[in-house]
N, C-alpha and C positions, 0 to 999 in steps of 0.2 A: 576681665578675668572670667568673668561669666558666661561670657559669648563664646570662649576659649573651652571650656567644659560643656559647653550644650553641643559645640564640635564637635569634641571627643566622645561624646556619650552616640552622637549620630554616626560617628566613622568606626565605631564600635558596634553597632548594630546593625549597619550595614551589611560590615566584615561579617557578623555571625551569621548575617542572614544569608551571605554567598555561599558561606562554610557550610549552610546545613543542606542549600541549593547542590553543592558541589554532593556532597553527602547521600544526597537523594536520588542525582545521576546516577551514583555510580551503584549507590546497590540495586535500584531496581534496572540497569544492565541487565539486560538476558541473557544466561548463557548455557546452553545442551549441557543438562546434567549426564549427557555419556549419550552417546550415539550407537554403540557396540556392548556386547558381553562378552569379560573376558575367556578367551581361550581356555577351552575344558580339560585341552592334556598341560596346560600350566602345572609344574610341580608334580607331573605323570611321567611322562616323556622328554617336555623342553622345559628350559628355564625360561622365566619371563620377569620383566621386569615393567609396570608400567602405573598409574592412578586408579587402577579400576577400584581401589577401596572405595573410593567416592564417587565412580560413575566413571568409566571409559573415557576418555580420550585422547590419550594414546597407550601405545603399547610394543613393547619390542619384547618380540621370544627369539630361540636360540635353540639351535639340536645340533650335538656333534656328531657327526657322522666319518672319522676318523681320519680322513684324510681331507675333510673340508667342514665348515661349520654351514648349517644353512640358518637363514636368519628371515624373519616376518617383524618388519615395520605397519603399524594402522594408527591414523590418525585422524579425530575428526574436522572437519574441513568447515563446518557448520555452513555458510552463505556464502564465503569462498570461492572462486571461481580459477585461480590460480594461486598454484602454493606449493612450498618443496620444506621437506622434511629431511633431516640427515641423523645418520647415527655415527658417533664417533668413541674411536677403543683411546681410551688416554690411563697414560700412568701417573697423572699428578694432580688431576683435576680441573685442570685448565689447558685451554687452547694454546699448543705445543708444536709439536711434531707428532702429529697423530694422525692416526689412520679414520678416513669417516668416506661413508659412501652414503652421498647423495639420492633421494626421490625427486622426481622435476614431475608433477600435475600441472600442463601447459594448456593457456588458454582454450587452444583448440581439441584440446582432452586428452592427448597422448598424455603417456606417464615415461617417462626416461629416467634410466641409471647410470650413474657415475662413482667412479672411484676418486680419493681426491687425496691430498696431505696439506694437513695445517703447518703453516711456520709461524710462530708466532701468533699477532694478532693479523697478518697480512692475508689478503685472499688465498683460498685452498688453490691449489696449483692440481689439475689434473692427470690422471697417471692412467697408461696403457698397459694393455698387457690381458692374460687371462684369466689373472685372479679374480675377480668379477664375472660371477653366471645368472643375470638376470632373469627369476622365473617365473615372477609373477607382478604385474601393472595395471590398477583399474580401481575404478571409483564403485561404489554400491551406495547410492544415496549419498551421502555427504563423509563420510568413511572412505578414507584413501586406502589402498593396499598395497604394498611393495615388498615383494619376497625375492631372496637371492643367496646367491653360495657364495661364499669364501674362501681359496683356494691355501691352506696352509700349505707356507715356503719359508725360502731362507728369509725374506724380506718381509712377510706376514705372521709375524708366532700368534697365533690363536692359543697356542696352549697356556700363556703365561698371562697369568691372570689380569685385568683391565677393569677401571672404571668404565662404567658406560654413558656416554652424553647425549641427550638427545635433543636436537635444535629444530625451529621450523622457522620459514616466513615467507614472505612474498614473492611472489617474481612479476616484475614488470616488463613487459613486452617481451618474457621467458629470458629477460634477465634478474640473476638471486639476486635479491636486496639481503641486508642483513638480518640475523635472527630476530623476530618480534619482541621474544622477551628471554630473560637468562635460562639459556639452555638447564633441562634437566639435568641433574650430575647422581648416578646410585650411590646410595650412604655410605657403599664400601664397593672396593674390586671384587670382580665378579671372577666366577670360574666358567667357561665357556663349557667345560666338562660334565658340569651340573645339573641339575633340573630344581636350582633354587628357584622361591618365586621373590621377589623385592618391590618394595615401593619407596614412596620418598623421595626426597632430593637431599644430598650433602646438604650440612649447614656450612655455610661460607660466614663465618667464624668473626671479619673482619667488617660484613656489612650489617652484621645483627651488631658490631660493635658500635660503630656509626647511629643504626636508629637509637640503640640505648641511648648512648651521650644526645642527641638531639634530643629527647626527650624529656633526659632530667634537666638539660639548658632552658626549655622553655616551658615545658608542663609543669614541673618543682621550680626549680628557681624564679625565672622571670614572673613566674605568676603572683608568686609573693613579694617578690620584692619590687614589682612596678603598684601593688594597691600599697603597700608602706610607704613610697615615694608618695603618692598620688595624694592620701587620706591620714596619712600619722605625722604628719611634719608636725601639727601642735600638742602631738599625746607624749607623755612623758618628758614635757618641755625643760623640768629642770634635772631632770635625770641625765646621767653621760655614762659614755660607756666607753672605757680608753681613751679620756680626753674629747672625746668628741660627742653628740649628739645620737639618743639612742637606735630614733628611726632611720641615721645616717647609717650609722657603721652598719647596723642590717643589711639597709639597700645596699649599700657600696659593698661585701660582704657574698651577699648573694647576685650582683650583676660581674662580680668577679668570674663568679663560677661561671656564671652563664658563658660570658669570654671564653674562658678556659675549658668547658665541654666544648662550646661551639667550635675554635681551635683545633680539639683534639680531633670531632669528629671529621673535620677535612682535610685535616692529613689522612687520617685512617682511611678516608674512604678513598684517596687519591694513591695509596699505595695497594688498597684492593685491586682498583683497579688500573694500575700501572699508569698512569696518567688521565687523560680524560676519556669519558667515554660516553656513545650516544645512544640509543634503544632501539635503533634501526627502524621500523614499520610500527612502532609501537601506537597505542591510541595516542592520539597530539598533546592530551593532556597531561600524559605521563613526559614524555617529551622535554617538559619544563624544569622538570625535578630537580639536574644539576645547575641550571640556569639560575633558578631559585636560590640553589645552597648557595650556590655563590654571591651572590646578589645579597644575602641572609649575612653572610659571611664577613661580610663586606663591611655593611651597616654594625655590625654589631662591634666592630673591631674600631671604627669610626665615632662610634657613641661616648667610650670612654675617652677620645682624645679630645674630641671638641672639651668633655667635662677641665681636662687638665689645663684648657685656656682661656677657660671662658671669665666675663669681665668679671669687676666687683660688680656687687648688687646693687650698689647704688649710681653705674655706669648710666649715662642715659642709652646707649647700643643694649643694655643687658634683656631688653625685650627679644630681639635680633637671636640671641643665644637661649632661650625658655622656647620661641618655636620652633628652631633649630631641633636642639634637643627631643623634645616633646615628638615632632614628627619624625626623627631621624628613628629613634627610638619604638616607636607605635608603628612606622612600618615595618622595622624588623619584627617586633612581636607578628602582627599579621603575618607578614610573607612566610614567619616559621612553621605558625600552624598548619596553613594553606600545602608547605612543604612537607609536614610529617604527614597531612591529609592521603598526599599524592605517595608519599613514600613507602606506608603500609602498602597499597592495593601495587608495589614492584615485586613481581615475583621471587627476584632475588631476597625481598627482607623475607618471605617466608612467612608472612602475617596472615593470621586467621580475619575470616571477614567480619565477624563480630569486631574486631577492634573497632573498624568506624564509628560503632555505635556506642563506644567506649567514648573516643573519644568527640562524638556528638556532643553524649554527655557534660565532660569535661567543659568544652565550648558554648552552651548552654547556661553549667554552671556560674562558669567565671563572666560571661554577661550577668545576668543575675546581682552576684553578690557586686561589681562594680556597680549596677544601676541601683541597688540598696544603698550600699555607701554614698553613692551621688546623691538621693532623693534625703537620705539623711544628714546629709551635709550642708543640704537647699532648705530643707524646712523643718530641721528643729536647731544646728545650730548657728545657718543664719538666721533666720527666723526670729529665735532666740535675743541674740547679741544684739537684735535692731540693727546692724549692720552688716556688710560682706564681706566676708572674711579671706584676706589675702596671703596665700601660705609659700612664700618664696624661697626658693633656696639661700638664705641668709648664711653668710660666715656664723659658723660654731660659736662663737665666743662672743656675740654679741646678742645678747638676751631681748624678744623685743616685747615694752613697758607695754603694749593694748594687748598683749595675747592672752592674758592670765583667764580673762570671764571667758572667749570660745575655746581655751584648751580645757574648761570641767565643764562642759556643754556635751553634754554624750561622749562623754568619757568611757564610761563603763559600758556603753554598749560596743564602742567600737573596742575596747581589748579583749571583751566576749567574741566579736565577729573574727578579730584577728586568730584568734586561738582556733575558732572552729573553723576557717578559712583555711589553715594551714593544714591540720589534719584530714577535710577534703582534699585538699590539692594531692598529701602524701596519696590517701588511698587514692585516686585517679591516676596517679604517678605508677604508682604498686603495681594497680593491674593494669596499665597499657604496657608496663616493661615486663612485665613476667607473661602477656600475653603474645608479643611479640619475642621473647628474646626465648621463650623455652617450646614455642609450636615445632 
């Protein structure tokens, strides 16, 4: 059992060590705090809508000139050598039947314009015609520029007001790959009429649903309720709560939930986004994210059944079902973290970049108070006992006669730990959800 815990205390430390590895990648990421200054007749002359609050990179204005709108796309390219940006007019938020006219920055430096219509999630289908008057194409340093007219007709209403989308990514061999990351969406339909200026993206309501539930499954719940499993099986040994075992119904209690967010968050996010969905060019790392959920998914949903068959205790196979368990269990924890790591830095959750360091924190923490618990476990109440203390999942109802001297062996320190354990966890919980769910 020993050798079993110096494991886990090393696959525990590992993992945090990747986490903060992974942690460190990504903030110190370089990225052009803005490449451009916003347009000076913004909110003069044209409307605009784009990030310049926080540094330029991109930017879409807008002037109506009454029998056509003219419009200026800029985005920055940063190292970039090939890449295409597109703006699209939607009425519902999502990729529709909408109108979007393509920039093409092609390896050999041209810059091409297209007009295009979404169906669906299916490739933009190209369209002719002369609604489309291309006036301007060129790079300035790392700053793409694309300006053009819009020809209002029976088939183009400019007048009727539109969300605005704006997508970019790749093109290989000056063919588009899909958008790098979830297109911009403005907070509200725009008046093409206007000279508002807007920033922001829509909150997509459904993906801020999903990080929540992820987060209170494994930041709150599991966190507490795998050190109860782990370090409380002998504390309050003759105490029951509903016929059963106090530190039981806890855990089983709180890995319910965990199921049941876990659950909720992959349906939610699978009716987000209308079935599965990929990041297109995105960094490879992000990449992995639904891969994960699933995977995450999986394991967690798997954990509680094995529990429902597992042998009697005094099976000689019931070692067979403890690593089972133990591991099936410990990598869901892992892969979840690993997965909200990845999941804040997707542009669709909308996460500010401090969260990382939130939940750095967090992961930091919960090493910590598990290697406390471990070290006081190792050397005061085995130590103690002159013996090593073996804490099994034992049937409820069957009292075991050596426990009594190591369950008041650091008793009272561990229901001090428990107590302030749980109140870190809340507040860690608190603000990584009110950090992500209200940016």
């Amino acid at each position: 059992m020993r050798n079993s815990r110096q494991l886990e205390m090393m696959l525990t430390m590992w993992t945090s060590t990747f986490l903060c590895c992974l942690l460190f990648g990504q903030v110190v990421q370089s990225h052009a705090a803005g490449q451009f200054s916003q347009d000076p007749e913004c909110g003069k002359t044209r409307g605009c809508y784009s990030d310049c609050a926080s540094g330029c990179t991109y930017e879409v204005t807008w002037q109506d000139m009454r029998t056509y709108v003219t419009f200026t796309m800029k985005y920055d390219l940063e190292s970039e050598t090939s890449r295409w940006i597109a703006l699209g007019l939607s009425q519902d938020m999502k990729m529709g039947s909408d109108e979007v006219v393509e920039c093409h920055k092609e390896l050999s430096g041209t810059v091409k314009m297209y007009r295009s219509r979404n169906t669906g999630k299916s490739p933009p289908s190209a369209l002719s015609g002369t609604d489309l008057q291309p006036t301007q194409g060129s790079v300035d340093g790392s700053v793409l520029t694309c300006g053009f007219n819009l020809q209002k007709s029976a088939s183009l209403d400019l007048d009727a007001d539109s969300y605005l989308l704006f997508a970019n990514g790749r093109l290989t061999g000056n063919v588009k790959s899909k958008h790098s990351t979830t297109p911009k969406i403005s907070p509200n339909v725009v008046d093409l009429q206007s000279v508002q200026v807007i920033g922001g993206s829509a909150v997509q309501v459904l993906i801020k649903v999903h990080g929540l539930l992820m987060i209170a499954a494994w930041v709150l719940f599991a966190s507490v309720g795998v050190v109860l499993a782990r370090y409380y099986k002998p504390v309050w040994a003759d105490r029951k709560l509903l016929g059963e075992k106090v530190w039981f119904q806890i855990h089983r209690l709180l890995m319910i939930m965990t199921l049941l967010f876990v659950v909720a968050a992959f349906i939610v996010i699978f009716v987000q986004v209308e079935g599965w969905s990929e990041f297109g060019d995105a960094d490879d790392y992000k990449k992995a994210h639904p891969y994960l959920g699933v995977i995450v998914t999986a394991l967690t949903i798997m954990n509680p059944l094995m529990a429902l068959f597992r042998p009697h205790p005094d099976d000689k196979y019931r070692f067979i079902f403890n690593w089972a368990h133990w591991f099936v269990g410990t990598s869901a924890r892992v892969l979840a973290v690993i997965t909200i790591f990845i999941g804040v830095t997707l542009s669709g959750a909308g996460a500010p970049e401090y969260v990382l360091y939130i939940l750095a924190a967090y992961t930091a923490y919960q090493l910590f108070i598990e290697l406390v618990l471990e070290f006081h476990e190792c050397f005061v109440v085995r130590a103690n006992s002159g013996r090593e203390s073996v804490y099994e999942m034992k049937k409820v109802s069957d009292p075991d006669p050596n426990s009594s001297e190591v369950v008041t062996r650091g008793e009272p320190f561990k229901k001090v730990a428990i107590g302030l354990h749980t109140l870190v966890i809340v507040g860690f919980t608190a603000a990584i959800m009110i950090s992500v769910g209200i940016n």
